[in-house]
C-alpha positions as CSV (number, residue, x, y, z in Angstrom):
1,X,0.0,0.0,0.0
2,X,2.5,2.6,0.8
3,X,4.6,1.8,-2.3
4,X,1.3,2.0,-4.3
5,X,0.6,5.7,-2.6
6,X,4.6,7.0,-3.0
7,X,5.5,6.5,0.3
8,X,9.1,5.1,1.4
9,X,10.4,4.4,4.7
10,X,13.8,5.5,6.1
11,X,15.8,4.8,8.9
12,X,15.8,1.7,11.5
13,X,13.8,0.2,14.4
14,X,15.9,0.5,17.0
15,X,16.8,-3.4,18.4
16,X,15.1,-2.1,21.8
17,X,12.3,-4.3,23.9
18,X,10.6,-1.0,24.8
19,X,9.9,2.4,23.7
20,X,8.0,5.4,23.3
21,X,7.9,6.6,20.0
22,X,6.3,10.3,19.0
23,X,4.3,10.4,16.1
24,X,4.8,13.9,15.0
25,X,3.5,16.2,13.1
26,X,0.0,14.4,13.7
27,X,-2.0,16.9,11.7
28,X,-4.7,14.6,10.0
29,X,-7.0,11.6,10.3
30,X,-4.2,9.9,7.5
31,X,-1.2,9.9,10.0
32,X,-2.6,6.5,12.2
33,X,-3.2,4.9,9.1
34,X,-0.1,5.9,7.8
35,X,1.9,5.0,10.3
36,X,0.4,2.0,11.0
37,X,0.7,0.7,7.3
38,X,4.8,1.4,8.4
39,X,4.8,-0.6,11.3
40,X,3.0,-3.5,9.2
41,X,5.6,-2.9,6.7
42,X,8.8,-3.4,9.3
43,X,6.9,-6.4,11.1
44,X,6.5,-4.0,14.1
45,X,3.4,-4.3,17.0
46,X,2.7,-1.0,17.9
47,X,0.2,0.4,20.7
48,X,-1.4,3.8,20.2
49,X,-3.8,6.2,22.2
50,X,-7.1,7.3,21.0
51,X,-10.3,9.3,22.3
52,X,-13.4,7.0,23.5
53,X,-14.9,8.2,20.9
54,X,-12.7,6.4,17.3
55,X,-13.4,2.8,19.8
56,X,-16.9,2.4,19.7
57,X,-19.2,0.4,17.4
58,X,-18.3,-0.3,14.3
59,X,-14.6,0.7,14.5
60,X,-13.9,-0.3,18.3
61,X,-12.7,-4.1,17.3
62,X,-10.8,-3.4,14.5
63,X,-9.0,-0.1,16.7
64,X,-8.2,-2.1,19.6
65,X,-7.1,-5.2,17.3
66,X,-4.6,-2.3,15.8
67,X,-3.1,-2.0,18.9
68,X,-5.3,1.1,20.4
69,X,-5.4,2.2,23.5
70,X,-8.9,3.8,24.8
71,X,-7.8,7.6,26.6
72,X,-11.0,9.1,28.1
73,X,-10.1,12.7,27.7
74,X,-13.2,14.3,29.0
75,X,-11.3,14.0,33.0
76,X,-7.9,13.6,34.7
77,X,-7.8,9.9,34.9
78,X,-3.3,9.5,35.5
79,X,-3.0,8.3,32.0
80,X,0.8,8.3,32.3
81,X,0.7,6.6,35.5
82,X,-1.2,4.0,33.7
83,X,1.0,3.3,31.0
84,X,4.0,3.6,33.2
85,X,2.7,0.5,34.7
86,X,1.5,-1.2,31.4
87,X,5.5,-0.6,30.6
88,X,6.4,-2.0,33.4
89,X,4.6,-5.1,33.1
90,X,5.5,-5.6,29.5
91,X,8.4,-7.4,28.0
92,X,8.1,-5.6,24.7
93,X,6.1,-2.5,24.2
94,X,6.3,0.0,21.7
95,X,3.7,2.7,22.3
96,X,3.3,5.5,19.8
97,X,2.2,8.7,20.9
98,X,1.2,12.2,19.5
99,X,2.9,14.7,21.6
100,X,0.2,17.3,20.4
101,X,-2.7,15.2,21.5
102,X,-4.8,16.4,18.6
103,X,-5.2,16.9,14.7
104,X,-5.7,20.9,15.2
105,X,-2.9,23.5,15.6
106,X,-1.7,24.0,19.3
107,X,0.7,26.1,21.0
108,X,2.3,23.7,23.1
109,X,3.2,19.6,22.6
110,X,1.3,18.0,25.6
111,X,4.5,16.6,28.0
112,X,2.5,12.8,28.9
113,X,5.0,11.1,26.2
114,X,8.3,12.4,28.5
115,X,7.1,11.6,31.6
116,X,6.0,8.0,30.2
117,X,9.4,7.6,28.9
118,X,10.5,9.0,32.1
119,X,9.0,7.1,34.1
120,X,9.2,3.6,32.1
121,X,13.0,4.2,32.1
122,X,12.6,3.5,28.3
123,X,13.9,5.9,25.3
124,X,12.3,8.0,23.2
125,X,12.1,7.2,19.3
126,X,11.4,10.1,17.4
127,X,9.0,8.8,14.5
128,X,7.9,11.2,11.9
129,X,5.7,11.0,8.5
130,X,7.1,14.0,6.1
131,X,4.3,14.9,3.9
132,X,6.5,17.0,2.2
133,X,9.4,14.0,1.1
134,X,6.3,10.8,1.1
135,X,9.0,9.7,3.6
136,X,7.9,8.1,6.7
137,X,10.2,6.2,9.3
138,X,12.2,6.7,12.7
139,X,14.6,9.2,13.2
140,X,16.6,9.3,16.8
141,X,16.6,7.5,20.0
142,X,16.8,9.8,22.7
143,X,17.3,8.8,26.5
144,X,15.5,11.1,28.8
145,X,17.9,12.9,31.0
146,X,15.3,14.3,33.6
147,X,16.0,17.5,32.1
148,X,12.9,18.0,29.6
149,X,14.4,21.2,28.2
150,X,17.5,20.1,27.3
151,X,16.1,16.7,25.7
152,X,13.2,18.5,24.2
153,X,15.8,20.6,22.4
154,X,17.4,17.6,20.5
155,X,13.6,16.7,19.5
156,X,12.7,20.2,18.6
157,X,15.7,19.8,15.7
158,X,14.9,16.8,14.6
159,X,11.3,17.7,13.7
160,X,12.2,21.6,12.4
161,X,12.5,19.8,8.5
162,X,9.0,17.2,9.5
163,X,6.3,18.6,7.3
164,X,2.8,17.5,7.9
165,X,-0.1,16.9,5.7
166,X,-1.5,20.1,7.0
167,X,1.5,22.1,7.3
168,X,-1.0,25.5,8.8
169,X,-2.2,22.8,11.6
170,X,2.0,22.2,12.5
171,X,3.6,24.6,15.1
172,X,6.3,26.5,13.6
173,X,9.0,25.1,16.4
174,X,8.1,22.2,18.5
175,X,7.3,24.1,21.9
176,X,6.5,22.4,24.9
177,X,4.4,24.0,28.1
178,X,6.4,22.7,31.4
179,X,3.9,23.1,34.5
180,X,5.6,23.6,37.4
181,X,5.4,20.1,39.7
182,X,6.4,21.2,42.9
């Protein structure tokens, strides 16, 4: 299928039991199916969140068969606690994850994918589908030092050249909100 569309893959799975990988820019309905036609394509399981709403009847089966992961969005339910734990009692995970949270343009990536990673002691893969190039595939690995600004500028750099389907719904730099946890 992706040959038949244009698409090519570049770069390598990293030979790692667990990560989280960003799916970024995530700017259309197209990007799960996309990437999930590239995880097909390299023989990869991944897991993916989604709103209630994509997993009920007549698309819930076939969503959660695909490796989704129900989020209820409308309250605070510790999502990353959660999936911290599913990590934890998984041998092999790899859980893709949109750090904007949403097809529409935002200011700010949501942070839940760093303090997964965080948290899981597992890396960070940054994934990417570039509109621009047809070019889908995995770009970095990087390990979370605790320092979210420092790490989040290695990811901002990667993703500066990413272009999504709907370049107008992509921030122009990757900027990330921190809240203040003490």
């Amino acid at each position: 299928m992706l040959k038949l569309t244009g698409w090519k893959f570049e770069g390598k799975v990293p030979d790692l039991p667990k990560f989280v990988m960003t799916a970024a820019p995530h700017t259309s309905n197209w990007d799960l199916l996309n990437t999930l036609f590239f995880a097909f394509s390299v023989n990869e399981k991944i897991y993916w969140m989604g709103k209630e709403a994509i997993f009920k009847w007549p698309f819930g089966g076939i969503c959660k068969w695909l490796g989704g992961i129900t989020i209820d969005r409308s309250k605070s339910n510790s999502v990353v606690d959660t999936i911290i734990k599913r990590f934890r009692e998984s041998e092999e995970l790899i859980l893709a994850v949109s750090p904007s949270g949403t097809r529409k343009k935002v200011a700010y990536w949501k942070t839940g994918f760093y303090y997964i990673a965080t948290g899981a002691n597992v890396p960070v893969v940054l994934g990417f589908l570039d509109y621009r190039r047809r070019v889908g595939g995995i770009g970095p690995v990087v390990h979370p030092t605790g320092d979210i600004k420092v790490d989040m500028k290695i990811i901002r750099e990667f993703y500066s050249s990413i272009t999504g389907k709907y370049p107008e719904k992509t921030i122009g730099t990757v900027a990330v909100r921190i809240k203040n946890t003490k």
